[in-house]
C-alpha positions in Angstrom: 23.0 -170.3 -74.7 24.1 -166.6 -75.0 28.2 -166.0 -74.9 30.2 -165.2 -72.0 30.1 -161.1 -70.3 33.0 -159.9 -71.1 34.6 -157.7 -68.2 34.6 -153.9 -68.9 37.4 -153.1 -66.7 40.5 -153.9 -67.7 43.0 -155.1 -64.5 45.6 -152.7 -63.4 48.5 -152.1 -61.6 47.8 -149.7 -58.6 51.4 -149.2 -58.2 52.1 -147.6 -61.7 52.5 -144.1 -62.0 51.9 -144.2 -65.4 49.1 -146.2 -65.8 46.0 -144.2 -65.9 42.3 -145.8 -65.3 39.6 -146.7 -67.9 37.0 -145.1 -66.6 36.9 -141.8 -65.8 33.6 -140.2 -64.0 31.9 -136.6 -64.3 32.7 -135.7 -60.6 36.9 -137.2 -61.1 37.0 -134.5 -64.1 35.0 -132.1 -62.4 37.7 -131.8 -60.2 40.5 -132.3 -62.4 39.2 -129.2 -63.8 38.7 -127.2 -60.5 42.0 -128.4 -58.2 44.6 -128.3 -60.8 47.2 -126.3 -59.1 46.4 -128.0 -55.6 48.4 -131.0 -54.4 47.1 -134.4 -54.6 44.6 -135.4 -51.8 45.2 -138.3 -49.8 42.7 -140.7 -48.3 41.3 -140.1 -44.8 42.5 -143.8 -44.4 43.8 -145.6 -40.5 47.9 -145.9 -40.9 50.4 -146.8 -38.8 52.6 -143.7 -36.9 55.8 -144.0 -38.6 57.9 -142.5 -35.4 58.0 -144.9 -32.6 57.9 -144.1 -28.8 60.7 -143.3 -26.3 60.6 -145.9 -24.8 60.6 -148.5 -27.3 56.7 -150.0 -27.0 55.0 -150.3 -29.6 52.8 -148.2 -30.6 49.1 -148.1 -30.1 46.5 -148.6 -33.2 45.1 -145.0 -34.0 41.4 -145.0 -33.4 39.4 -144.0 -37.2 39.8 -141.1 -38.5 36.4 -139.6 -37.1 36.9 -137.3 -34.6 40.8 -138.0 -34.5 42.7 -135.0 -34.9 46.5 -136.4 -34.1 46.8 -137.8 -37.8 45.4 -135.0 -39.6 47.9 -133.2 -41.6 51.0 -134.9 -40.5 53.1 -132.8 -43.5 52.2 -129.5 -43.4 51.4 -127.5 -46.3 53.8 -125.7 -47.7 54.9 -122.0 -47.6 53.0 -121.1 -51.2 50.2 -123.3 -49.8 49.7 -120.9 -47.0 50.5 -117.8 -48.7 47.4 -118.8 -51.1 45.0 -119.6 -48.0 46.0 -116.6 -46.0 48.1 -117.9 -43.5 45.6 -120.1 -42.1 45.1 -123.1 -44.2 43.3 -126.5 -42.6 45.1 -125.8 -39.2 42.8 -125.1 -36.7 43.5 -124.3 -32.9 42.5 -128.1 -32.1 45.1 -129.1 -34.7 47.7 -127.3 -33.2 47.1 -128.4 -29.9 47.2 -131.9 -30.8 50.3 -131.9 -33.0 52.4 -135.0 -32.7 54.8 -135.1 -29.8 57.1 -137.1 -31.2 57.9 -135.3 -34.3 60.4 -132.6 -34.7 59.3 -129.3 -36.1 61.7 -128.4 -38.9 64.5 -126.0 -38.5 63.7 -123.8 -41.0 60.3 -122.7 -39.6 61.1 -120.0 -36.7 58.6 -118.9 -34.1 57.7 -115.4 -34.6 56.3 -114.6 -31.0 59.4 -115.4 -29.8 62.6 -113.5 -29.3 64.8 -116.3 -29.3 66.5 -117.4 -32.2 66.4 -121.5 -32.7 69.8 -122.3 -31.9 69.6 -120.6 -28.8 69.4 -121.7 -25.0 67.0 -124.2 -26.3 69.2 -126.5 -28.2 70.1 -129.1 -25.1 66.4 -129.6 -24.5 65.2 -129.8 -28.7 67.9 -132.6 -28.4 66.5 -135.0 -25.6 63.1 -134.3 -26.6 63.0 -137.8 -28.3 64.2 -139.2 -25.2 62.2 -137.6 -22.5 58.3 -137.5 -24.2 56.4 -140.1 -25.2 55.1 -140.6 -28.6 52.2 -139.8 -30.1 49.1 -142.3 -28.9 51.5 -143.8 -26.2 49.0 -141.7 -23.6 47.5 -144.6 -22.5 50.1 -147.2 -21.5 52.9 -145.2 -20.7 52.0 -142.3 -18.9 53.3 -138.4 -19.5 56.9 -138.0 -17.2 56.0 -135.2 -14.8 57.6 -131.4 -15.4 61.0 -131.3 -14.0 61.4 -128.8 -11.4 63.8 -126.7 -12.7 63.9 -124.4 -9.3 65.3 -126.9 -7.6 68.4 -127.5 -9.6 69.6 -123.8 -9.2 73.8 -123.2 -9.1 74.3 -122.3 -5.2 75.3 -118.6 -5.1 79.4 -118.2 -5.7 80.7 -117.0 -2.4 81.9 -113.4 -2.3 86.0 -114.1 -2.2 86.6 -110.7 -0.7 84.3 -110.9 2.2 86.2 -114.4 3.5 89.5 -112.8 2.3 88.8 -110.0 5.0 87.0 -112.4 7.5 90.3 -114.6 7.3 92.9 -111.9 7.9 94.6 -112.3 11.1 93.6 -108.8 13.4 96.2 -106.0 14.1 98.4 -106.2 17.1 95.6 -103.3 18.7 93.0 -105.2 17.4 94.1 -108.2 19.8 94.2 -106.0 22.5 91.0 -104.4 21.8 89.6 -108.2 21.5 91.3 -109.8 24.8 89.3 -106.9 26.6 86.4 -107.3 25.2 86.3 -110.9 26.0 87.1 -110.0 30.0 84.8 -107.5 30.1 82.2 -110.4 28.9 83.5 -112.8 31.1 83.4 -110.3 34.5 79.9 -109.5 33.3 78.9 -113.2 33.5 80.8 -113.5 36.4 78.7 -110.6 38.3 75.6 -112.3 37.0 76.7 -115.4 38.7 77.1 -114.0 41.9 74.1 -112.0 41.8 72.2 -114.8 41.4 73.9 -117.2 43.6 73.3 -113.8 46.3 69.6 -114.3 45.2 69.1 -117.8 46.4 71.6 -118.6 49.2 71.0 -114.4 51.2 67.5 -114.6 51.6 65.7 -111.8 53.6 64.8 -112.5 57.0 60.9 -112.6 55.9 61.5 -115.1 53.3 63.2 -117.1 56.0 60.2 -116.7 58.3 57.7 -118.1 55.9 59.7 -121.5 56.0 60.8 -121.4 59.4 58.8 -124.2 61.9 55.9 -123.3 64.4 57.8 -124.2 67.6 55.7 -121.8 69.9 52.5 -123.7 69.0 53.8 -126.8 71.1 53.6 -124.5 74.2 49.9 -123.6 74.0 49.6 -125.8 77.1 51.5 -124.5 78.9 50.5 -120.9 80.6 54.2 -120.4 81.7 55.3 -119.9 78.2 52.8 -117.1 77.4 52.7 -118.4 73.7 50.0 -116.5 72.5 52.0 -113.3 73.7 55.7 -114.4 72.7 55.8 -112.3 69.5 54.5 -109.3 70.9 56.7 -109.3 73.7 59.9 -110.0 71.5 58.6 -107.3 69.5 58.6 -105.1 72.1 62.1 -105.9 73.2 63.3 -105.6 70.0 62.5 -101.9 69.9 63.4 -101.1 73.6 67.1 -102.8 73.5 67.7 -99.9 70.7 66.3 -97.6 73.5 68.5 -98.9 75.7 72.1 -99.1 73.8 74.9 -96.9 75.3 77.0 -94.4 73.6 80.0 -96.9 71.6 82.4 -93.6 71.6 81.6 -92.1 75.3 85.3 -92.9 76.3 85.7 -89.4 74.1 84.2 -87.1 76.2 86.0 -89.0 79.7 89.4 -87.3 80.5 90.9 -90.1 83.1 89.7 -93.0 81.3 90.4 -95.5 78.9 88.9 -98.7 77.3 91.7 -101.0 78.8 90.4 -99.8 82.5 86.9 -101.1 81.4 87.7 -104.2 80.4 89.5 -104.5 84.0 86.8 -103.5 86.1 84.3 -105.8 83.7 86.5 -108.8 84.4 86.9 -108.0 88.2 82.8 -107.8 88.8 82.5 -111.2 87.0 85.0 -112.4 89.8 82.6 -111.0 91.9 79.6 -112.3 90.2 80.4 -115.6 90.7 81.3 -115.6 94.5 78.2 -114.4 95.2 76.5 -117.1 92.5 74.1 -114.2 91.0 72.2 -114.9 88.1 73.4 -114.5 84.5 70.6 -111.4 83.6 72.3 -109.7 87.2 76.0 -109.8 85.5 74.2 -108.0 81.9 71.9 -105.8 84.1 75.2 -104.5 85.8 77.7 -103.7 82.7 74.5 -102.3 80.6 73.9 -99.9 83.5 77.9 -99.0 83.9 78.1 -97.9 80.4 74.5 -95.8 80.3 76.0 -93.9 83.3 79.3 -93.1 82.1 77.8 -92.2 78.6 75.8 -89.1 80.4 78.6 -88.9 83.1 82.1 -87.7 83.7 83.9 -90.0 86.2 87.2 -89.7 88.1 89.5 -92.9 87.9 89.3 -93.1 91.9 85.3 -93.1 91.5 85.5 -95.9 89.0 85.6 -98.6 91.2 82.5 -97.4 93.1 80.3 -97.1 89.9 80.9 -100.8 89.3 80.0 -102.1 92.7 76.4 -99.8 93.0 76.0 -101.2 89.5 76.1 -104.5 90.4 74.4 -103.5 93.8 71.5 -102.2 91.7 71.1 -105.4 89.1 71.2 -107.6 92.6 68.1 -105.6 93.7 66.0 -105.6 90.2 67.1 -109.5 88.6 67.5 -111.4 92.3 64.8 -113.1 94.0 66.0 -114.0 97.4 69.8 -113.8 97.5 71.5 -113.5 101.2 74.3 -111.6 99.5 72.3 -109.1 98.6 73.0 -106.5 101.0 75.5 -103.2 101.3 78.0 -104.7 103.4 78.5 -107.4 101.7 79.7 -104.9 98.4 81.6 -102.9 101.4 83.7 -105.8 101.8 84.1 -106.9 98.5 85.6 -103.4 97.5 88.1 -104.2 100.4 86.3 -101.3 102.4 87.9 -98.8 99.7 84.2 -97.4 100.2 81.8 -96.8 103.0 78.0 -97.6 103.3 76.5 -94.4 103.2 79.0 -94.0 99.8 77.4 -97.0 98.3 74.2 -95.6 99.0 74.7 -92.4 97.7 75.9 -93.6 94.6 72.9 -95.8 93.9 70.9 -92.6 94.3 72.8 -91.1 91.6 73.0 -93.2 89.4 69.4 -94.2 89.0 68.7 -90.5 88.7 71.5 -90.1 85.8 69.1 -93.2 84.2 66.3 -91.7 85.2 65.1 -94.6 87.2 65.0 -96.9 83.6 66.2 -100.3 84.4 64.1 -101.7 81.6 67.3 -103.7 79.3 65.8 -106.3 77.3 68.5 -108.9 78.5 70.8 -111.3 76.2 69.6 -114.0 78.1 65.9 -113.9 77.2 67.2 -113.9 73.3 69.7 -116.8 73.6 67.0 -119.1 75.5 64.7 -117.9 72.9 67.3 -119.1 69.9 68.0 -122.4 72.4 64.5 -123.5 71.6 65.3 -123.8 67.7 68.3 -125.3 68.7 66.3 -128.2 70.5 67.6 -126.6 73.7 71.0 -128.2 73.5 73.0 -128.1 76.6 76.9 -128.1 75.3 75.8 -125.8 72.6 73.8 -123.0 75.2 77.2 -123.2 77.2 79.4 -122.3 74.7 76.9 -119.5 73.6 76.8 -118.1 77.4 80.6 -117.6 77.4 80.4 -115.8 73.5 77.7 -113.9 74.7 79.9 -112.4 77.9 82.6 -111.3 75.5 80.0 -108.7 74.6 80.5 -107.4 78.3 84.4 -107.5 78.2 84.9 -106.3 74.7 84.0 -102.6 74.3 83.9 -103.3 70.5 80.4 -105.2 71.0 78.9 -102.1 72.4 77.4 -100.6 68.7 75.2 -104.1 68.6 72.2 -105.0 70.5 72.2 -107.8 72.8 69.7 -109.8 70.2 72.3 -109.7 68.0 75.4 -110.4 69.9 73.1 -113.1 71.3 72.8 -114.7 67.6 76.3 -114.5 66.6 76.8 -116.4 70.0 74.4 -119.0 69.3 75.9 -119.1 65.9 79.7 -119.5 66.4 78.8 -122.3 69.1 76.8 -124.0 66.4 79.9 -123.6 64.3 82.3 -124.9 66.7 80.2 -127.9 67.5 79.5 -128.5 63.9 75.8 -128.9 64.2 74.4 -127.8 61.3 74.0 -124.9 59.0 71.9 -121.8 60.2 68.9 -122.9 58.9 65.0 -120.9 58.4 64.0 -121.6 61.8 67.5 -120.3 63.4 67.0 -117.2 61.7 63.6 -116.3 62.5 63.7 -117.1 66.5 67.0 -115.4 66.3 65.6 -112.4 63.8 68.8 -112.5 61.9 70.1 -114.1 58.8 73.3 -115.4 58.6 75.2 -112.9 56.3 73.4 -110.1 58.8 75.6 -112.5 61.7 79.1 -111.7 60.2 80.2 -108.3 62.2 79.9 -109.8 65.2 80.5 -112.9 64.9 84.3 -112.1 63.0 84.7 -109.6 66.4 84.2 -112.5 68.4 86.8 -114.6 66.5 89.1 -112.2 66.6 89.0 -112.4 70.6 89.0 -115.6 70.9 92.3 -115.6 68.4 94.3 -112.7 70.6 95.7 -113.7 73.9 93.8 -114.3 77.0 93.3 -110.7 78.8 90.9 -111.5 81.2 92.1 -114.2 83.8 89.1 -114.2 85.8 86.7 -114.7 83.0 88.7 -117.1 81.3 88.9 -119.4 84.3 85.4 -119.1 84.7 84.8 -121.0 82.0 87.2 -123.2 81.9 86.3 -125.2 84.7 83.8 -128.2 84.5 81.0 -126.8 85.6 81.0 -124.7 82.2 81.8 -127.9 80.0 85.7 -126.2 79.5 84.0 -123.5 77.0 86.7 -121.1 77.0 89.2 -123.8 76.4 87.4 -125.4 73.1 86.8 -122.1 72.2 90.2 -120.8 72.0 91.7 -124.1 70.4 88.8 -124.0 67.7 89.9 -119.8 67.0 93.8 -121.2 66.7 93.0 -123.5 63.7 90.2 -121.3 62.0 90.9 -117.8 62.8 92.3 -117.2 60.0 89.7 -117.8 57.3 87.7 -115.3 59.2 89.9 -112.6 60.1 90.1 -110.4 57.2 89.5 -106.6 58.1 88.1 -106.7 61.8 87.7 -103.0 62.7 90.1 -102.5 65.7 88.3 -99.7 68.1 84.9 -97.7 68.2 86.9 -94.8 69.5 90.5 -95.7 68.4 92.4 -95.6 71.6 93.2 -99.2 72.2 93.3 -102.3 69.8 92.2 -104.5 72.8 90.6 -104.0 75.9 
């Protein structure tokens, strides 16, 4: 039986530094011989990162070394190393790339594209790099922190002190002034803006008004009497010829004898006679219209005064009356207490229709105030009190620059007032044709008689009986109590002779 095989390796310690091998093959001395100067080669063998991550995992188990690049070359060369390569050494691009996170570079290595120096700005951010990105290989179960957003951490700007210091200084004693006027010049500005548009919506125009006024006249299509297919031409027409028709409001100028005062006495003395003889309303306006027309082309003596009124009133008796038994000469003979004969009367009537050359066309009040009595549902108390406003235009000299349409509003208007029925609404001012700031002339003129004492017995008795629903009377009480909101600057006289007739 042949002896034992003796082993022809000898055991040794790995670990000794000293202890060399027994064996030693052509290719180990082959490089022995080439690599002398060249630092010991390690084995591409799988170990463990020695840094651990941030966060205190543990750390992943590195794939093998094929195709790894994070464990290749974890201590660089050195300096003399990469003087003899020319600067380049092992390093590729990849490996620089995919250098370990987690490890510090040294401190003595600078960056050479960089102006900074390494203790510079840098320093707070090279400290809490441990703490802030993950290890090397820690990629897949704890994922990469996002990139603070260093923009939005910006220092808000430092106020500039001087610019407050000069905001916060109290102004100058003229720059007080200066201020308090500027502010009331603001606030009358806003002011006149207020009121021009509070004048914009409540002072409409008469044609706005019209296009939300009521159709009343299309309830009288039945009924031929009414002419409602016509009404607004005729009114039309009116409208123009009562212009046509006004009197001079400053002939007592050109008359030497005459005054205002004796006016309103005759006036007052032929409604006496008016309503004796029970005429009609449109004979009364007919016969004052027709007085004032003749003495606006005509001189008249006071004697001859008299006579003018009587063949005035003779004349509206002829053209307004139907069949009255007191029309007739001698019955205006007697009523002038035979201060004038027959053939006088005559004479005069021939006169004066030739000074008026025979026009007795005067659109009369009447027709308007029935016309804005229709929007006013034809109220009966209302109409009265508006026929007793309306005659003030015949007493009054002052009413003589208006036409009887709108004297006839502002009638129809204060009665409203009086009576408290209602503001002057759309359909008041288009049957009426006037708005209600175009009202305030004359109606103001007719508070302001109604406010002064009563003149004009005859009239004012008039209406103060039943028969007239006491009109005078309310009136006056009303104009005691209110009179003075209204009374402001009432223009005294057209021709500035007396305050009051």
């Amino acid at each position: 039986m042949p002896p034992a095989r003796v082993a022809r390796r000898a055991v040794t310690d790995e670990n000794a530094e000293n202890v060399g091998t027994t064996r030693v093959t052509r290719a180990k001395a082959a490089a022995l011989e080439t690599s002398v100067g060249d630092p010991p080669k390690k084995a591409l063998t799988t170990k463990r990162t020695t840094t651990a991550p941030a966060n205190g995992a543990p750390a992943a188990r590195k794939r093998a070394a094929l195709g790894d690049v994070s464990n290749v070359a974890k201590n660089e060369p050195s300096e003399a190393a990469d003087a003899k390569k020319g600067g380049l050494g092992k390093n590729t691009l990849a490996s620089k790339v995919a250098k370990p996170t987690g490890v510090q570079k040294p401190a003595s290595r600078t960056n050479t594209t960089s102006t900074r120096t390494a203790l510079g700005s840098k320093t707070n951010n090279a400290s809490s790099d441990l703490k802030k990105r993950p290890a090397s290989g820690a990629g897949v179960g704890n994922p990469v922190p996002k990139k603070r957003n260093t923009s939005a951490t910006k220092p808000a700007p430092i106020p500039n002190i001087e610019e407050e210091a000069s905001e916060n200084v109290p102004p100058t004693k003229d720059g007080l002034v200066a201020e308090k006027a500027r502010s009331k010049t603001l606030l009358a500005s806003d002011e006149l803006a207020l009121d021009a548009l509070e004048d914009e919506f409540d002072h409409k125009t008469l044609e706005e008004l019209s296009k939300e006024a009521k159709d009343l006249d299309s309830e009288d299509l039945d009924d031929p009497l009414m002419v409602a297919e016509y009404v607004h031409e005729i009114f039309d027409y009116m409208k123009k010829l009562e212009i046509a028709t006004l009197p001079n409001p400053d002939y007592m100028d050109s008359q030497d004898e005459l005054e205002w005062k004796m006016r309103g006495i005759l006036v007052d003395w032929l409604l006496e006679v008016h309503t004796r003889f029970r005429l009609l309303p449109e004979t009364l306006f007919l016969a004052v219209n027709i007085i004032d027309r003749f003495l606006s082309c005509k001189v008249v003596q006071l004697d001859r005064l008299q006579l003018v009124g009587v063949t005035a009133m003779f004349i509206a008796s002829k053209y307004e009356e139907v069949l009255s038994p007191h029309v007739h000469v001698q019955n205006f003979k007697h009523v002038a207490d035979d201060g004038f004969t027959e053939a006088e009367i005559l004479q005069a009537e021939r006169f004066v229709l030739g000074a008026l050359d025979y026009d007795l066309s005067y659109p009369n009040p009447m027709n308007f105030l029935r016309r804005i009595s229709k929007a006013d549902n034809y109220d009966i108390q209302t109409r009265t009190l508006g026929k007793y406003l309306l005659e003030i235009g015949c007493l009054d000299h002052r009413f003589l620059q208006y036409p009887p349409s709108h004297v006839a509003a502002a009638a129809m208007y204060l009665a409203r007032a009086v009576l408290e029925r209602g503001e002057w609404d759309a359909t008041l001012a288009h049957y009426a044709g006037y708005t209600e700031q175009d009202i305030q002339p004359v109606f103001k003129l007719m508070v302001d008689y109604l406010h002064g004492p009563v003149v004009h017995e005859a009239f004012f008795r008039k209406y103060a009986s039943k028969k007239f629903l006491k009109a005078s009377i309310i009136l006056r009480q009303w104009a005691k109590k209110n009179a003075s909101k209204y009374l402001e600057n009432v223009s005294e006289t057209p021709g500035g002779k007396t305050p009051r007739s």
